[in-house]
N, C-alpha and C positions, 0 to 999 in steps of 0.2 A: 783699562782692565776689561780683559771679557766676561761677558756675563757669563753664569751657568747652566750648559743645556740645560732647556725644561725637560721635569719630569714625563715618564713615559704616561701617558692617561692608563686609566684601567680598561676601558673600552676594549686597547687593542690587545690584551692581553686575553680578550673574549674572543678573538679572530679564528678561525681553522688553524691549527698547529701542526707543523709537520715535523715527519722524524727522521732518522737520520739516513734516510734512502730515499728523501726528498718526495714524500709521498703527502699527500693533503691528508691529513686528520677532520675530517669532520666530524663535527660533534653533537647527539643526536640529546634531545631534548628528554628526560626521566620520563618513564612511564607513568601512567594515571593513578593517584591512587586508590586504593580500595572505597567502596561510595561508600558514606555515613550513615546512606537512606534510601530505599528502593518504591518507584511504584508499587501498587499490587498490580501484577501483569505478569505476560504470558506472549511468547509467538506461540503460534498457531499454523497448524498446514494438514490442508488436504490430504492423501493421498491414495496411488494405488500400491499394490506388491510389488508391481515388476517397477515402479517409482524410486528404486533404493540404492542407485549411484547417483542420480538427480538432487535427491532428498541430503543425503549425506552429504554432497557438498557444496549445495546452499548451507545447510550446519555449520559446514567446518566455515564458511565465508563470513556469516554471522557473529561463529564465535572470533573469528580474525581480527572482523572489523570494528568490534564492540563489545560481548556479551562474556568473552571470557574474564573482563574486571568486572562484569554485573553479577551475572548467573541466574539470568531470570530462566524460568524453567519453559517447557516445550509441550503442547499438546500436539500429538501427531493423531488426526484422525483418518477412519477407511470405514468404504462401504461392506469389505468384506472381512473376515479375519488375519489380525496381523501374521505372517509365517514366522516363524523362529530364525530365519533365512536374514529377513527383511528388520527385525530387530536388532540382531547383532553387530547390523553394518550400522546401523545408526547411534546405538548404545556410547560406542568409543569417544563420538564427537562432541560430548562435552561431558563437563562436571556436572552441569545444572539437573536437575530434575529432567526428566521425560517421562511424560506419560501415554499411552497406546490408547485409543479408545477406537471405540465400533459404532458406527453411526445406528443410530433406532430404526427398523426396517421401515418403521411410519413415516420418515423424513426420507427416503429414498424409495417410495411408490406411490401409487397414479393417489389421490385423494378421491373420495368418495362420487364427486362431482364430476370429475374430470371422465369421457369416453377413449379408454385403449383404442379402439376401431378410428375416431376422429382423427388423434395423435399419430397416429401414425401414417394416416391420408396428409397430416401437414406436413410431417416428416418427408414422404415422398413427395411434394408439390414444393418444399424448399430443400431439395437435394443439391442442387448448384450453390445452393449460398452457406458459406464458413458455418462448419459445424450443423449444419443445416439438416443433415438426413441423420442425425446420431440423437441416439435417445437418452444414453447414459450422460450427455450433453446438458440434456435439458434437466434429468434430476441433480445434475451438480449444481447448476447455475439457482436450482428451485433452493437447494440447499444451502447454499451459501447466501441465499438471500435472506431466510427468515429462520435457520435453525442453526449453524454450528454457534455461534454466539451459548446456544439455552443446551448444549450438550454437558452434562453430567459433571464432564471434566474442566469446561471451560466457567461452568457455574461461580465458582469459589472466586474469579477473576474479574477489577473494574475493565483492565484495558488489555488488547492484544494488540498484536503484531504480525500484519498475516504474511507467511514467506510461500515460495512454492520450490518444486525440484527444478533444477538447472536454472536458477536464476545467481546473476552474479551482484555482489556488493562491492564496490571497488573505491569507497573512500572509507579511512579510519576515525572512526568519532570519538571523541575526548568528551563528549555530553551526554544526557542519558533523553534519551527522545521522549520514553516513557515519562518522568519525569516533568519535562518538557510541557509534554500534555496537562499534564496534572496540576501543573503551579502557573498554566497561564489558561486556563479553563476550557482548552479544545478538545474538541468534540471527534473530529474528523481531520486523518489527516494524511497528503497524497504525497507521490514523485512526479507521475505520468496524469497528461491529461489532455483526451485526442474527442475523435467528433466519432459518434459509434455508426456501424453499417443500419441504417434506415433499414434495409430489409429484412432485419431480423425486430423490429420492435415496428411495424407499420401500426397500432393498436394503441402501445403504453403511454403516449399522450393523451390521447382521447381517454381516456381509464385513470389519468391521473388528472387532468381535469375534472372528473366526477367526482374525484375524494376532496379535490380544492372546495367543488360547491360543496357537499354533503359534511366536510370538517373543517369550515374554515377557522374555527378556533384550536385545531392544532397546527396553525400555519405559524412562521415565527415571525415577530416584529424583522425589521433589517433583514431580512431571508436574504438569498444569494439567485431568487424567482431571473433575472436579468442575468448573469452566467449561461442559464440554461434553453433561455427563450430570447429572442429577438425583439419581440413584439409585444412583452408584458405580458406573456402566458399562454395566449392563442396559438403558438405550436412552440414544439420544443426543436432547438438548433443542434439537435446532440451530443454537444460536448457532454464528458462524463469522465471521471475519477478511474482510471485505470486498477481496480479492484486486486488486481496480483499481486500489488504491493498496498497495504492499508496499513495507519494506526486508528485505533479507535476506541470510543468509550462504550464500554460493553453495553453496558450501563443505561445508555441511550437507547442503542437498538433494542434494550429487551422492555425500555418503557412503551407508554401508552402511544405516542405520535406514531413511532419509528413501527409498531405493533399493530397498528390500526391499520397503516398505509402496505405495510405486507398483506394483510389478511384481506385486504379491499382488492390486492394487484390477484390476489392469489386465486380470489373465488372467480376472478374474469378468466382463468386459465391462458393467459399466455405463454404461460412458462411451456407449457406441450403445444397450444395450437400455432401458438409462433415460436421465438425460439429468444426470449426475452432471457440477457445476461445479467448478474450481480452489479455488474458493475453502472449501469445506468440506473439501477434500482439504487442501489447503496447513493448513486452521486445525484440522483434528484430528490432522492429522502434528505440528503444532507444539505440541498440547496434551498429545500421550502420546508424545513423544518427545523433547523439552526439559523440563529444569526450568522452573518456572513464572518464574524470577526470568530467564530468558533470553528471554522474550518481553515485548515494550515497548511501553506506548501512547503517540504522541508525540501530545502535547493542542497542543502550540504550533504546527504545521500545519492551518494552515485550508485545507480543502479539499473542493470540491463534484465530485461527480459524481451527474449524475441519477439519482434527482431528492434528494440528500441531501448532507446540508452534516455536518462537523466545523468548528466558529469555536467559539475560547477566549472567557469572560465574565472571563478575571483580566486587570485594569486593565493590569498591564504589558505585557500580552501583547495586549491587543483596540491597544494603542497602538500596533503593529505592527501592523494588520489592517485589512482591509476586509470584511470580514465584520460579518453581523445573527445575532449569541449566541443568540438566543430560537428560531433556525433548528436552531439544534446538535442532531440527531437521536439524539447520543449521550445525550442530555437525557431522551428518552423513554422511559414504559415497554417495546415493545418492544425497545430497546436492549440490547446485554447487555455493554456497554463499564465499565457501573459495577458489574456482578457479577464482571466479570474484577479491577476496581480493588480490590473488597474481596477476593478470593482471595489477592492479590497484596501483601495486606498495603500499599498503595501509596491517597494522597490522592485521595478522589473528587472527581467532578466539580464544579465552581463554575459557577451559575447565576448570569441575568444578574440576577434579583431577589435575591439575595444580597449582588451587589455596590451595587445603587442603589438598595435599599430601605432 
């Protein structure tokens, strides 16, 4: 007597299902639900007026990839008055809060020490080099280094998010980063991290080695000092934290270390006599003044801003993505994303010929 087909498992009745025009149904996994519980946070951005198809849709990309099951709110800052123009097109792109703010004309002019006449003899003497002859240059980069953090609007906030115009988001995240931050204690945390142009900081070494002697008790045990330096301090290698995209704890930067170390970079003036950027300020604050285990590279954020991409090669993760892996500039030798990986004791990067060869 013959046995009886076994039954069909349940498994395959989980398979893609087609209908009756022979067509694959695939079946797309429920969306996220509503969180239980939100950081206190906030993205954050720049900007200028004429900024407002850029601005909009990094927003709308934001809200795409993430923000619309959060609803964390927006502070959009400007040097000059927002237009009625420039609000409207921003208004639409989400539910969440936004708020307008005007930067304090005291965070956007020369400080008391500093020589107009000088600043502008260096401006003209580094006209060749990026950003190099612009002045509105130099008071962003001053700004972003030690005040949008302590702005009025961004006060009330432990952590943000900083976005900027025309930058793209191109994986969907089911986690909340903020969050993220918050229940595993980091401090700082990046996508992009390249080696910055020497010619614009010749100085910010030798000026930060002053603050190492003058405060070494704001240095932190396990620092990240090897990331940054070669040679245990004596010069800096300039890898640094691509500042376009940041998360961080306000928190920090508006304490004593992270406050000290501005105010020491700041009365040496390079922000006018050279042409010193945020982001090697922000990423050598964070390397000699956090433990190394409180700065974080988040790989699962794909994310371009010209001309350079961060997109994940791990399968489960490109399955969220629209991004091209073989783009991923953390990939390459000058990248310094997998030397911070291996300091950090933490899994390096997966290439995409790793996974489909």
């Amino acid at each position: 007597m013959n046995a009886a087909p076994p039954k069909e498992s349940k498994k395959k009745a989980a398979t893609p299902k087609r209908d009756q025009k022979n067509t694959i149904l695939i079946q797309k996994p429920l969306p996220p639900k509503p969180p239980t519980r939100r950081a206190n946070a906030a993205f954050v951005m720049l900007v200028r007026n004429s900024d407002g198809q850029g601005a909009r849709s990094a927003i709308r990309q934001i809200e795409d990839r993430f923000n619309r099951n959060f609803q964390y709110p927006y502070v959009i800052l400007n040097d000059m008055p927002f237009t009625e123009e420039f609000k409207e097109l921003i208004r639409p792109m989400s539910k969440a809060d936004i708020t307008f703010g005007l930067v304090p004309r005291e965070h956007w002019s020369y400080p008391e020490w500093i020589s107009p006449t000088k600043a502008k003899e260096a401006r003209t003497a580094m006209a060749d080099v990026l950003y190099g002859w612009s002045e509105s240059y130099r008071h962003m980069c001053r700004y972003q280094s030690g005040f949008f953090f302590q702005h009025e609007a961004m006060l009330p906030f432990d952590y943000y998010w900083r976005i900027e115009p025309d930058v793209e988001y191109s994986c969907d995240l089911d986690f909340d980063p903020f969050l993220y931050m918050q229940d595993n204690n980091k401090k700082y945390a990046f996508t992009v991290s390249l080696p910055e142009y020497m010619a614009t900081i010749p100085s910010l070494w030798n000026v930060t080695k002053d603050f190492m002697d003058k405060y070494p008790h704001l240095l932190a045990e396990n620092n990240a000092l090897d990331f940054i330096s070669d040679d245990g301090g004596k010069t800096y290698n300039t890898c640094h934290f691509w500042s376009n995209f940041e998360i961080a704890d306000a928190r920090w930067m508006r304490g004593e270390a992270y406050q000290q170390y501005f105010e020491h970079l700041d009365q040496a003036g390079g922000f006018f006599y050279e042409r010193w950027g945020d982001a090697p300020v922000h990423s050598i604050a964070a390397a000699l003044l956090l433990p190394i285990d409180q700065i974080h590279f988040f790989k699962e954020i794909g994310y371009f801003h010209a001309p350079f991409y961060n997109c994940p090669a791990e399968p489960e993760l490109q399955a969220k993505c629209h991004c091209d892996p073989s783009r991923n500039v953390n990939r390459e030798r000058m990248s310094c994303t997998n030397r911070f990986l291996e300091l950090a004791g933490e899994k390096g990067m997966v290439f995409p010929e790793e996974v489909f060869d």
